[in-house]
DRENDOPA-775785 format. One record per residue (C-alpha): x, y, z; residue number from 1; residue in three letters. Coordinates in nm, 3 decimals, padded with zeros to 5 digits. Layout:
N
REC       px       py       pz  num  residu
REC        X        Y        Z  NUM     ALA
...
***
This chain:
483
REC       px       py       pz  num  residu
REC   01.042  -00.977  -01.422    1     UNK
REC   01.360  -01.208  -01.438    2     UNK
REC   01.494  -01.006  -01.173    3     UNK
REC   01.145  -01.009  -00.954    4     UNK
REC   01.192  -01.370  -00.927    5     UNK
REC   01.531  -01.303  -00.823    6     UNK
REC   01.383  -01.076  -00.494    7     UNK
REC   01.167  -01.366  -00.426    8     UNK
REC   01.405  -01.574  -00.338    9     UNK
REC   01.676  -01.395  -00.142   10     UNK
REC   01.657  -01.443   00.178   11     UNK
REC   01.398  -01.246   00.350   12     UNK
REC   01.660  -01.173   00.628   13     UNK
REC   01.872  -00.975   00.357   14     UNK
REC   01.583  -00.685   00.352   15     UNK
REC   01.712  -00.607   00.723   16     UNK
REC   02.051  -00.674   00.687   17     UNK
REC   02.264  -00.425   00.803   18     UNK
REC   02.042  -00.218   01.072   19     UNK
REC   02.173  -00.073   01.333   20     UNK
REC   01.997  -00.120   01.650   21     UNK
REC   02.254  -00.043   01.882   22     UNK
REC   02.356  -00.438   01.958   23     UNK
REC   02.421  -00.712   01.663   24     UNK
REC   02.248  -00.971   01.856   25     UNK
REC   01.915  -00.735   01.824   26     UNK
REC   02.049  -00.739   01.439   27     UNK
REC   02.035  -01.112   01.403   28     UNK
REC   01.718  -01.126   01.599   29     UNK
REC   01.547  -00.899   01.344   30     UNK
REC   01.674  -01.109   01.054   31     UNK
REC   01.559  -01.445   01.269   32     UNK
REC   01.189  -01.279   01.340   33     UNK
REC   01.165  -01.184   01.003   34     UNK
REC   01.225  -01.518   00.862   35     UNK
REC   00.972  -01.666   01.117   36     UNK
REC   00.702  -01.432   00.977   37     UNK
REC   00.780  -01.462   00.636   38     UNK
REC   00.699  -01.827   00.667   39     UNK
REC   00.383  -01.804   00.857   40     UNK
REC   00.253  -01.445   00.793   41     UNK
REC  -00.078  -01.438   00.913   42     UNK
REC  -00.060  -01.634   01.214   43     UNK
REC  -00.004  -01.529   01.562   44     UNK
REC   00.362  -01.533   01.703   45     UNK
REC   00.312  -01.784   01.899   46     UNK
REC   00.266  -02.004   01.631   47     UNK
REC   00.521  -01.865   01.424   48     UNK
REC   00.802  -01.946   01.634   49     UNK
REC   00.943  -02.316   01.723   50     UNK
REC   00.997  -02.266   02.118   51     UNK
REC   00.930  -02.054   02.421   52     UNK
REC   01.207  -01.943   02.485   53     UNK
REC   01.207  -01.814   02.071   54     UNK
REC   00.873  -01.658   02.162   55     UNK
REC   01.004  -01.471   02.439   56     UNK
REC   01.264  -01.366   02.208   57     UNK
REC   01.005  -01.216   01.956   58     UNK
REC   00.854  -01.005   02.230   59     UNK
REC   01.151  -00.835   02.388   60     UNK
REC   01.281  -00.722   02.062   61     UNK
REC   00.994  -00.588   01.959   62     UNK
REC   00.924  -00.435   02.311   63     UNK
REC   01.294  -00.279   02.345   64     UNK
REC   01.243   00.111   02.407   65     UNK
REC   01.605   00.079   02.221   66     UNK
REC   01.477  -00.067   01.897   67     UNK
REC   01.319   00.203   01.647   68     UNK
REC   01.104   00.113   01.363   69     UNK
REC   01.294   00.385   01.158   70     UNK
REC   01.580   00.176   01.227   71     UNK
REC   01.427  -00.170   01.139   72     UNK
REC   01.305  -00.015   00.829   73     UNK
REC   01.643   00.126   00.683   74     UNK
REC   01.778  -00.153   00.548   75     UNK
REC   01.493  -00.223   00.303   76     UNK
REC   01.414   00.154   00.219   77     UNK
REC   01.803   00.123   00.095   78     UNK
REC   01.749  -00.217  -00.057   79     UNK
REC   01.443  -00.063  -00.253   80     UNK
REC   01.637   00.253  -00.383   81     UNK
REC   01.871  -00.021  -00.502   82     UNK
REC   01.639  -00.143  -00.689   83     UNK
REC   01.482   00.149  -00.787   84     UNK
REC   01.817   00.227  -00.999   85     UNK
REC   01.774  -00.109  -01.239   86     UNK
REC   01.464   00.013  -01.328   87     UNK
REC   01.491   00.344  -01.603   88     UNK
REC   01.133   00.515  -01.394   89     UNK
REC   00.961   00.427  -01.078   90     UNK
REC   00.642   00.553  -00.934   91     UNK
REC   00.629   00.637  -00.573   92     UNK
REC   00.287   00.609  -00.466   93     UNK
REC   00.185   00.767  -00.115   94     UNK
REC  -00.109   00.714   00.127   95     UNK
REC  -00.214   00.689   00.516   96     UNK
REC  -00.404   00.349   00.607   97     UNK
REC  -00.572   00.292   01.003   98     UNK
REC  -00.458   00.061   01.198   99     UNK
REC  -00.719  -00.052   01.462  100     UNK
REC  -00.660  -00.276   01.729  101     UNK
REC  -00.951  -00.429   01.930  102     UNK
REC  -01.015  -00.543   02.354  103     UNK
REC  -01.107  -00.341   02.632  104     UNK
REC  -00.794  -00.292   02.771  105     UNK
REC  -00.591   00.016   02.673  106     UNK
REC  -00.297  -00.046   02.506  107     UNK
REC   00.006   00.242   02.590  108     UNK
REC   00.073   00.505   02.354  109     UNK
REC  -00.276   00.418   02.097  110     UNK
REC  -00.469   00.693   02.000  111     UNK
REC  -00.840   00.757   01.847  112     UNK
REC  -00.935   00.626   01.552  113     UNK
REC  -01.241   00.702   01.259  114     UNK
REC  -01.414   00.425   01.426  115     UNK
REC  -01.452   00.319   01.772  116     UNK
REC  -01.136   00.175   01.936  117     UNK
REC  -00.809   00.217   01.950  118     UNK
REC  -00.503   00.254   01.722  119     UNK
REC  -00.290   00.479   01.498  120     UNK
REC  -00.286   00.581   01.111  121     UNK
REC   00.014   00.489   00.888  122     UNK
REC   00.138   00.697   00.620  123     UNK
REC   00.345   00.489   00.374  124     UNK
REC   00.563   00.541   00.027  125     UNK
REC   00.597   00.227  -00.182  126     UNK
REC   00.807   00.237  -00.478  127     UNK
REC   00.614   00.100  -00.820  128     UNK
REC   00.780  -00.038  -01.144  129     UNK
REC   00.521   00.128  -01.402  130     UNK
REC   00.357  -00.052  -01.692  131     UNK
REC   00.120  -00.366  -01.704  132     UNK
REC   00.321  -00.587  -01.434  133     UNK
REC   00.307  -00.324  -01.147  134     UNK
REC   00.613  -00.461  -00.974  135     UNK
REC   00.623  -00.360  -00.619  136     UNK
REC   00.992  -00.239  -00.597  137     UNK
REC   00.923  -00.186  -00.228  138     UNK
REC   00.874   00.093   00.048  139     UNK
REC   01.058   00.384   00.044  140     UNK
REC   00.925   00.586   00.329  141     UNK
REC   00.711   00.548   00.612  142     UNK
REC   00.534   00.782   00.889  143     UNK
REC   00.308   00.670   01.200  144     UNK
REC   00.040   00.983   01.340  145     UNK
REC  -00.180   00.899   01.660  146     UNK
REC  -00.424   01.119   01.780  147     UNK
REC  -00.526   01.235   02.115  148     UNK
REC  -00.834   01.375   02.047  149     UNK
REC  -01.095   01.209   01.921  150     UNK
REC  -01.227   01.335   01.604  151     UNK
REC  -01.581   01.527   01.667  152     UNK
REC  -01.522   01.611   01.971  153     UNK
REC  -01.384   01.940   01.988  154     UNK
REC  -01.504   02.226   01.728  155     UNK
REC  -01.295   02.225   01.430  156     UNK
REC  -01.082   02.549   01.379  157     UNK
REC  -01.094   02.762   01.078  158     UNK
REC  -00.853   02.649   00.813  159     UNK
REC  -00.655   03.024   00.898  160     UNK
REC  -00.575   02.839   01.192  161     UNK
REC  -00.538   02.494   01.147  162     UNK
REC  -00.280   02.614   00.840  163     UNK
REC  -00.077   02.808   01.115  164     UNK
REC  -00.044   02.448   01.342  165     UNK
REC   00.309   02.277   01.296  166     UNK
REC   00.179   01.999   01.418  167     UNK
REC  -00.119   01.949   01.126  168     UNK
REC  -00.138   01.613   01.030  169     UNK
REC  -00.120   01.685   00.653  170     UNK
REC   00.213   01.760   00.680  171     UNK
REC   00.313   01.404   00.673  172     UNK
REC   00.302   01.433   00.259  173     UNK
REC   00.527   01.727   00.227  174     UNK
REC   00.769   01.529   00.462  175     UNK
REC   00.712   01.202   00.275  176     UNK
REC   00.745   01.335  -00.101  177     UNK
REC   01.101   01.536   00.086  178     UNK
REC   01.204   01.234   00.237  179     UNK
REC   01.228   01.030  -00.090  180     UNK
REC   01.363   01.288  -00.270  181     UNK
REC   01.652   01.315  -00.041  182     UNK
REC   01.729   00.947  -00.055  183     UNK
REC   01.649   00.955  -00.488  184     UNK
REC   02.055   00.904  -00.653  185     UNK
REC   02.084   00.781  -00.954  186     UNK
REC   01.684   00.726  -01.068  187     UNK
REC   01.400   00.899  -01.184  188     UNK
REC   01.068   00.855  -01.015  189     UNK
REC   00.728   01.018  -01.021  190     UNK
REC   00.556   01.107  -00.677  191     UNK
REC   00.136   00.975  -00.738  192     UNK
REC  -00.076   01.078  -00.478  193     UNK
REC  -00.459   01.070  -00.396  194     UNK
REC  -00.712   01.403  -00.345  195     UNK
REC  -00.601   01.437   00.028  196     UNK
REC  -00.281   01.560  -00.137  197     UNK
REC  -00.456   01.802  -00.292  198     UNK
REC  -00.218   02.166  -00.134  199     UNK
REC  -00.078   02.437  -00.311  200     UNK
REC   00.215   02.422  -00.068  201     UNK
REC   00.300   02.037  -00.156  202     UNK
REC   00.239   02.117  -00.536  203     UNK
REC   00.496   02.414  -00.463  204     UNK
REC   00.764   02.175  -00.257  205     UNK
REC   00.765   01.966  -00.541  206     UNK
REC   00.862   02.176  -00.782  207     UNK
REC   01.122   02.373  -00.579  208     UNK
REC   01.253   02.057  -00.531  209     UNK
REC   01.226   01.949  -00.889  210     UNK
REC   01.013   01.650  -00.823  211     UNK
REC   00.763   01.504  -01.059  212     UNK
REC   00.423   01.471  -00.965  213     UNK
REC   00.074   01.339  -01.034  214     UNK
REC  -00.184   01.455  -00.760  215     UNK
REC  -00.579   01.388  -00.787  216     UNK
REC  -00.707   01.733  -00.783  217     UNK
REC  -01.067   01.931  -00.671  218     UNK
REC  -01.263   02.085  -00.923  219     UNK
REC  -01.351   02.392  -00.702  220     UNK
REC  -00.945   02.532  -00.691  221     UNK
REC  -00.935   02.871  -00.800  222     UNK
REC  -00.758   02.981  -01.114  223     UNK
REC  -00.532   03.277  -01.125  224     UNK
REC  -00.601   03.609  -01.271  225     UNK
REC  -00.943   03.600  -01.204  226     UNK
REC  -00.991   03.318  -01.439  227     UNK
REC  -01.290   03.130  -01.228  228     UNK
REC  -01.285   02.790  -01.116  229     UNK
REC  -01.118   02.482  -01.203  230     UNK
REC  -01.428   02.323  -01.270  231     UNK
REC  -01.538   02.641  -01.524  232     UNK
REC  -01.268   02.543  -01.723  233     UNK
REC  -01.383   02.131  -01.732  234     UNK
REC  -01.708   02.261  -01.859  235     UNK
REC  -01.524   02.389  -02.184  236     UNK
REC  -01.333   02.111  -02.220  237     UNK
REC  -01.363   01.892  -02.500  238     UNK
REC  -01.185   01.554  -02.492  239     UNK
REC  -00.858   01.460  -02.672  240     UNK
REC  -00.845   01.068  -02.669  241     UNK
REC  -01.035   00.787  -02.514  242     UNK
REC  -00.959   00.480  -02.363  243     UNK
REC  -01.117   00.175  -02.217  244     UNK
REC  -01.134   00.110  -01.860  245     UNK
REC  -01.228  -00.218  -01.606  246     UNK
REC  -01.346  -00.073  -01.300  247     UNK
REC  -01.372  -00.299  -00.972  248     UNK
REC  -01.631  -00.293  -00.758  249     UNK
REC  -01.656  -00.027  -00.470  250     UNK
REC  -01.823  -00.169  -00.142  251     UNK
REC  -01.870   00.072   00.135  252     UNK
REC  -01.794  -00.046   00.488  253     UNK
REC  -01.780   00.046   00.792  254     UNK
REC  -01.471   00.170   00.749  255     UNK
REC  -01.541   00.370   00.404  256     UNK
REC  -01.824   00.523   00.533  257     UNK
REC  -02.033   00.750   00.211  258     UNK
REC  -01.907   01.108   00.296  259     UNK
REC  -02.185   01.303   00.208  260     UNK
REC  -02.135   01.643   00.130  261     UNK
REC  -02.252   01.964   00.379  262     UNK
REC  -02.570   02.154   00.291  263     UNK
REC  -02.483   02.406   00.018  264     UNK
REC  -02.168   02.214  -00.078  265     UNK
REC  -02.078   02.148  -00.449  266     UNK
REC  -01.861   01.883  -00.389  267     UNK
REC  -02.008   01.523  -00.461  268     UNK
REC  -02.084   01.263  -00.234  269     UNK
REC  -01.722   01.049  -00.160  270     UNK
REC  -01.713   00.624  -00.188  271     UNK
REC  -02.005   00.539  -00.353  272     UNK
REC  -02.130   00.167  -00.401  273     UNK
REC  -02.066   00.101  -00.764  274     UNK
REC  -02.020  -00.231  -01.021  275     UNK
REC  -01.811  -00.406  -01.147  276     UNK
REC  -01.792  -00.309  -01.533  277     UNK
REC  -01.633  -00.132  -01.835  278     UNK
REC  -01.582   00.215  -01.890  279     UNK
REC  -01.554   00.442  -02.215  280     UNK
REC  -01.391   00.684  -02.047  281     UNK
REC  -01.287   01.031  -02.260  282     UNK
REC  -00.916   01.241  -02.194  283     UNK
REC  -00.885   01.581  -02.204  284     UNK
REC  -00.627   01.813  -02.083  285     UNK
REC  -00.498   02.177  -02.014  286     UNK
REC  -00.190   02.390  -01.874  287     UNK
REC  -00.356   02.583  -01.616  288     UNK
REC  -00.246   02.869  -01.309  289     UNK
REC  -00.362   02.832  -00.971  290     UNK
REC  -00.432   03.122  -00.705  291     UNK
REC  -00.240   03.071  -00.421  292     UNK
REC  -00.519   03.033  -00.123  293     UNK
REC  -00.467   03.263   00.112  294     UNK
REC  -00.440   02.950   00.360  295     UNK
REC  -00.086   02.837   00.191  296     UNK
REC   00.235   02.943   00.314  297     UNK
REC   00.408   02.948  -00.008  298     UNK
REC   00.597   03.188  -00.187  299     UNK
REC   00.465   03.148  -00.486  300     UNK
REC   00.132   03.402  -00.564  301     UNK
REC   00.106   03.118  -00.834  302     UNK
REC   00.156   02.787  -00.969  303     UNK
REC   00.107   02.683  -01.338  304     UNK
REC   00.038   02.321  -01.381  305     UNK
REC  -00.078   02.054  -01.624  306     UNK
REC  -00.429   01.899  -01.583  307     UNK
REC  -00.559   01.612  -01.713  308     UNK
REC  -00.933   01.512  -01.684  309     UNK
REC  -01.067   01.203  -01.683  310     UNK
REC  -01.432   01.144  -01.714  311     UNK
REC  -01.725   00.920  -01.813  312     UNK
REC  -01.943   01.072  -02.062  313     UNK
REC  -02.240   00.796  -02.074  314     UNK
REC  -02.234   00.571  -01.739  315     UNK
REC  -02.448   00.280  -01.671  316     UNK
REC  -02.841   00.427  -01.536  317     UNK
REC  -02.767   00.447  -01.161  318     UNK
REC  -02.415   00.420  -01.136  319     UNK
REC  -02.166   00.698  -01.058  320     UNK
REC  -01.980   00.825  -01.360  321     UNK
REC  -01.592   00.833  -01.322  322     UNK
REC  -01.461   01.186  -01.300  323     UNK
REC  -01.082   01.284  -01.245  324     UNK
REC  -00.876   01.558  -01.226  325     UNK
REC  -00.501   01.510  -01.214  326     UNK
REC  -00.307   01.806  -01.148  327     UNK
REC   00.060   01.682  -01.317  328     UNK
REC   00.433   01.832  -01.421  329     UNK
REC   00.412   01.527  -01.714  330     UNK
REC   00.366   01.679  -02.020  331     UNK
REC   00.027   01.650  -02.225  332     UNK
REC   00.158   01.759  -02.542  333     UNK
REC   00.002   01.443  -02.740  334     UNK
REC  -00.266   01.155  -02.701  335     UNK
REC   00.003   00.917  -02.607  336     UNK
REC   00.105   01.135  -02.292  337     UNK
REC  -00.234   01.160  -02.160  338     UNK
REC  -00.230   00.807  -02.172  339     UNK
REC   00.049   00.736  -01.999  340     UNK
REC  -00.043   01.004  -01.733  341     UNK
REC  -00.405   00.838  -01.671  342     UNK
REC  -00.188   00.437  -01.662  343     UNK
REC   00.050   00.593  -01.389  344     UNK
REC  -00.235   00.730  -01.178  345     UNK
REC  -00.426   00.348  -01.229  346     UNK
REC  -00.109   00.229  -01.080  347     UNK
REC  -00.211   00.413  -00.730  348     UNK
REC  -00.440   00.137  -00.662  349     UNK
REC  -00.178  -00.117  -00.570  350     UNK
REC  -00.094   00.084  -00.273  351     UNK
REC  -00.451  -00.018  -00.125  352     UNK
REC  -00.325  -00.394  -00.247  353     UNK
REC  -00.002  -00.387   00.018  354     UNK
REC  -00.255  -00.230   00.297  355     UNK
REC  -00.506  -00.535   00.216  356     UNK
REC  -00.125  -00.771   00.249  357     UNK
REC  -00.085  -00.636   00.593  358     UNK
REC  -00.399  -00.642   00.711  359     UNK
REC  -00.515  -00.969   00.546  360     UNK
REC  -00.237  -01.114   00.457  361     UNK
REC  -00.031  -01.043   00.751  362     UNK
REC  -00.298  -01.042   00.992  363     UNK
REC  -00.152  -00.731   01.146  364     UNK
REC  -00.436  -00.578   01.310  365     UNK
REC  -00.473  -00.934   01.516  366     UNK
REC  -00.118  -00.859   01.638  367     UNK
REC  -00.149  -00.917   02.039  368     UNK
REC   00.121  -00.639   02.113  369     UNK
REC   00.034  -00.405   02.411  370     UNK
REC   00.220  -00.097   02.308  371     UNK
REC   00.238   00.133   02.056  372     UNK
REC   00.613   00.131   02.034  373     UNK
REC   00.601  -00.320   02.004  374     UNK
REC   00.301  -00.235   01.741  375     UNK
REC   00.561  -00.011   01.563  376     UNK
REC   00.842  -00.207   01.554  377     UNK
REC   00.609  -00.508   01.419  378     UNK
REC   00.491  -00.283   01.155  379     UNK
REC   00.815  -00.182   01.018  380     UNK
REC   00.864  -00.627   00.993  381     UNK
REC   00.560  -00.670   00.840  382     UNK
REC   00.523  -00.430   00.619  383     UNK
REC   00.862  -00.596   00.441  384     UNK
REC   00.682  -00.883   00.493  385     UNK
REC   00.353  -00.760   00.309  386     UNK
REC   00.534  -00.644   00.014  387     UNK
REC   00.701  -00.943  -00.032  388     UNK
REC   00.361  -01.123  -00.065  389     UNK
REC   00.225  -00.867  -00.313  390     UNK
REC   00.541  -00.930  -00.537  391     UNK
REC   00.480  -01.287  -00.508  392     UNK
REC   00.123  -01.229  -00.653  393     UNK
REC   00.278  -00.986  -00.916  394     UNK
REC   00.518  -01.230  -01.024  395     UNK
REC   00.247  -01.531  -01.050  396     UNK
REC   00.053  -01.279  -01.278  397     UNK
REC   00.246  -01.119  -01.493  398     UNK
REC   00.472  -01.440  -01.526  399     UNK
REC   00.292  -01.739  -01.523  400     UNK
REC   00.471  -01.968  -01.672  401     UNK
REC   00.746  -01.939  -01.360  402     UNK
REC   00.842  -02.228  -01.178  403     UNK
REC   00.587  -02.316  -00.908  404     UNK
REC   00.874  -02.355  -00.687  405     UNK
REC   00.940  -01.987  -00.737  406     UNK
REC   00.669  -01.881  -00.481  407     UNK
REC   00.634  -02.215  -00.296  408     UNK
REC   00.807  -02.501  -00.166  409     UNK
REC   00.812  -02.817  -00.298  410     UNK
REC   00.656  -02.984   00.087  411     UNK
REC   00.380  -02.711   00.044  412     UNK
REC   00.292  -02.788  -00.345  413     UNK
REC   00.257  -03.208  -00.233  414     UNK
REC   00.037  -03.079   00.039  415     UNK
REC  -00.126  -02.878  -00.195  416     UNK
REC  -00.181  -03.135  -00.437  417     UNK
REC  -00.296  -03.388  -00.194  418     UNK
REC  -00.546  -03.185  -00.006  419     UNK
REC  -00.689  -03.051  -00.371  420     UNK
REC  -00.717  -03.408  -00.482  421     UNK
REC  -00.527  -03.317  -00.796  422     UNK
REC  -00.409  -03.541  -01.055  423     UNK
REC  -00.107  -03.355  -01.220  424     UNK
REC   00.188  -03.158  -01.020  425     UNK
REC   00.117  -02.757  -01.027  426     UNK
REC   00.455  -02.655  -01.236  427     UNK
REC   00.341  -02.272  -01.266  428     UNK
REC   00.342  -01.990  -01.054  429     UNK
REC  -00.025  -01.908  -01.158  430     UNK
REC  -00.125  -02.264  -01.101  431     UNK
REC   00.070  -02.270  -00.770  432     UNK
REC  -00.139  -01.919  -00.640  433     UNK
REC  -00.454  -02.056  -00.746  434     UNK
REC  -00.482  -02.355  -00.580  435     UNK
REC  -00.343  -02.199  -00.251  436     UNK
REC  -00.645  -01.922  -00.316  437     UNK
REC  -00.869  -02.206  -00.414  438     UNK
REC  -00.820  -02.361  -00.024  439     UNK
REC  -00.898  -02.042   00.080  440     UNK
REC  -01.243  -02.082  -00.115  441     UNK
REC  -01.180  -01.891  -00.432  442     UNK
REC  -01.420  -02.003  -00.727  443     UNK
REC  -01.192  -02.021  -01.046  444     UNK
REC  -01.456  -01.868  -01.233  445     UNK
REC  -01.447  -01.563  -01.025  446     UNK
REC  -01.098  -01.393  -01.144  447     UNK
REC  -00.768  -01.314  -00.979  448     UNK
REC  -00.837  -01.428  -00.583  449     UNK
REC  -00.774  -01.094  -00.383  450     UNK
REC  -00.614  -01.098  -00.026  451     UNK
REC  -00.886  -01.245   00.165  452     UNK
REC  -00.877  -01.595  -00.001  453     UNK
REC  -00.530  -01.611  -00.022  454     UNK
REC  -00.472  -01.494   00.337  455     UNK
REC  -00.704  -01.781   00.432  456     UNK
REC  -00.538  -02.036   00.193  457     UNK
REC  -00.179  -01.950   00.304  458     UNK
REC  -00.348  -02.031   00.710  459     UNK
REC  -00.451  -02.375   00.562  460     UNK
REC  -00.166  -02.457   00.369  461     UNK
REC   00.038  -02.325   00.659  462     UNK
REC  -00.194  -02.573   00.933  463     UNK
REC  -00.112  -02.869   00.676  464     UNK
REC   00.211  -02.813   00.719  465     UNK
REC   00.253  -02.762   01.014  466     UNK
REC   00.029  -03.137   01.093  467     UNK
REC   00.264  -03.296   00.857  468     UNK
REC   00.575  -03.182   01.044  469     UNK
REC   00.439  -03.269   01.342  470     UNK
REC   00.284  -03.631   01.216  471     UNK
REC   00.740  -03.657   01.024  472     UNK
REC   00.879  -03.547   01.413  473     UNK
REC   00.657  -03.856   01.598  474     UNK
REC   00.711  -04.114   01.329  475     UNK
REC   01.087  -03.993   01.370  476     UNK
REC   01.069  -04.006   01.734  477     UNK
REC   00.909  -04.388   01.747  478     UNK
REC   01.175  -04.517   01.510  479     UNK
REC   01.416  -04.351   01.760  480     UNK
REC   01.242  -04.517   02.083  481     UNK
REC   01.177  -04.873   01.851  482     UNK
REC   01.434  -04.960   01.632  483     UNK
***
């Protein structure tokens, strides 16, 4: 964690330093936009910048057909490998966010989205230190997909042929899990990835690669050697361990809509409403083979794999019981393992943290940019910029007792402390987060704020600040003008 707070405060411009765009005035620019956003994250850029002409500075990098987000990006997928080598093990945890983007205009180069509008879909790897701090190490990888059809609106194609299109969006994992495993020198990491990762073909690139995996599986894969299904064998299963488990809440928007499933379908209904609560959850596990579909494109007739399933014996009357299968190369030889299996998979939730950074905390969404292209080259800067928020937070958890200073500065804790009314000096981190989240409106009594308070804490905190500087500049200017 020593060396957490150490990342926190480099200079944000140091993530970018280095990229080659072609010009080293579009370099410095970068650095100079990044440190701009970095101070005021979730506010527009007009705001964010000091002058016009600055503003108009912002825009035509980000607009330059000669700029690449892949390029913007480099410098802190190689500053995160870096770090990925201090640490023994990392997790790489993948998954695609939306990105929607509101007003009637059309903006050039958007596509369709799940919901009505306009926008693209993200696909992002962000390096995890494992254990109980979660340190965000930072992203190694990141892929943009738009789409030109709207979904619905054409008849889906069997899976025979939709398998045979090079241009199928699920490729994006086999080309993400590749990517980092290209880049990987000198550290171990393992590859955690949600149910739409769920292929024989990525399970098979991974291990022809030699990569390490844990993948949320679906109960109705077919074993080889006429063995039945996946879920026959979870019927036999008897459990090997348990373990306690906090589960957040689970709200379904408008976004998360409950998938239900088709008539005749054994699958379960997807994203259902549950509580906040405990969990006695039971572990059991199994080396299994799977039948290659007749879908995949692999090689292999067949894959054996380690499974470990997770599932909730006695839930709450009307709430959904948790039930996981994690398809894994980890072994399972003894309690422990399956432990440490089921903690690494937990750790795939922080991933949905840095998408609630940029979208919250970053404000990205609100981002007035009328291309795809600006959008993409803002993305690559704030997604830096979003992970360097959620490693604030992770340091102000899992250390405390840091300096306050260490995530703020010393004009913003006097504001702080002044517009709280409070009669000592915040000296922690975790006092320091806090009482930014409690502007936001965070009750004390509630928990750990989340990304909505803080976002709108940091906007106060940020509008204080930017009053007082404003209120220093005249008082300044008078004694300049009277003597």
């Amino acid at each position: 964690m020593r060396e957490a707070r150490k990342w926190l405060r480099q200079d944000i411009g140091q993530e970018f330093a280095g990229a080659e765009l072609g010009d080293t005035r579009r370099s410095s620019r970068l650095r100079r936009v990044a440190r701009a956003a970095v101070r005021s994250p979730d506010v527009g850029f007009p705001q964010m910048v000091e002058s016009d002409s600055e503003l108009e500075g912002v825009y035509r990098f980000l607009g330059n057909e000669d700029v690449e987000a892949e390029a913007v990006l480099a410098p802190h997928i190689a500053a995160t490998m870096k770090r990925a080598r201090q640490v023994p093990l990392c997790l790489v945890v993948h998954d695609t966010t939306e990105f929607k983007f509101s007003g009637n205009s059309e903006r050039a180069g958007l596509g369709f989205v799940t919901t009505r509008g306009q926008g693209f879909f993200a696909h992002f790897s962000l390096a995890v230190l494992p254990g109980p701090t979660r340190v965000p190490l930072g992203i190694c990888g990141l892929e943009r997909v738009t789409r030109q059809l709207k979904k619905g609106t054409v008849r889906k194609p069997h899976s025979h042929y939709t398998s045979k299109d090079p241009t199928r969006e699920s490729l994006r994992w086999h080309r993400s899990l590749a990517a980092v495993e290209e880049r990987r020198d000198g550290f171990e990491c393992i590859h955690v990835m949600d149910r739409e990762a769920d292929m024989f073909d990525l399970m098979s690139d991974a291990l022809s690669l030699g990569a390490r995996f844990i993948i949320r599986g679906d109960k109705e894969r077919a074993l080889a050697n006429e063995e039945g299904l996946v879920e026959d064998l979870l019927a036999r299963m008897k459990s090997r361990t348990t373990r306690e488990a906090q589960l957040a809440s689970r709200v379904v928007t408008h976004r998360r809509q409950e998938i239900k499933p088709k008539r005749g379908s054994k699958s379960k209904q997807r994203f259902v409403p549950r509580q906040q609560r405990s969990a006695t959850l039971s572990v059991g596990s199994s080396t299994v083979e799977f039948r290659r579909p007749r879908t995949a494109h692999s090689v292999d007739k067949s894959l054996k794999i380690n499974l470990v399933h997770v599932w909730e014996e006695n839930p709450p009357a009307g709430e959904p019981a948790v039930d996981w299968v994690l398809f894994t190369t980890e072994p399972i030889d003894t309690p422990q393992d399956l432990h440490t299996i089921v903690d690494y998979y937990q750790s795939r939730w922080l991933i949905e943290e840095f998408f609630k950074a940029l979208k919250t905390g970053c404000a990205f969404e609100k981002r007035q940019l009328e291309s795809y292209h600006a959008l993409s080259n803002a993305l690559a800067v704030f997604s830096v910029i979003a992970w360097r928020l959620l490693l604030l937070r992770a340091v102000s958890r899992s250390s405390p007792d840091a300096p306050a200073d260490a995530v703020l500065t010393s004009t913003q804790l006097k504001l702080l402390r002044h517009r709280l009314k409070l009669k000592t000096p915040l000296e922690s981190a975790r006092e320091a987060l806090f009482a930014v989240a409690r502007l936001g409106g965070h009750i004390k009594n509630n928990g750990d704020p989340g990304w909505l308070n803080l976002g709108r804490g940091f906007e106060k905190l940020l509008l204080l600040e930017a009053g007082w500087r404003a209120a220093v500049d005249m008082m300044l200017g008078e004694d300049a003008i009277n003597p």
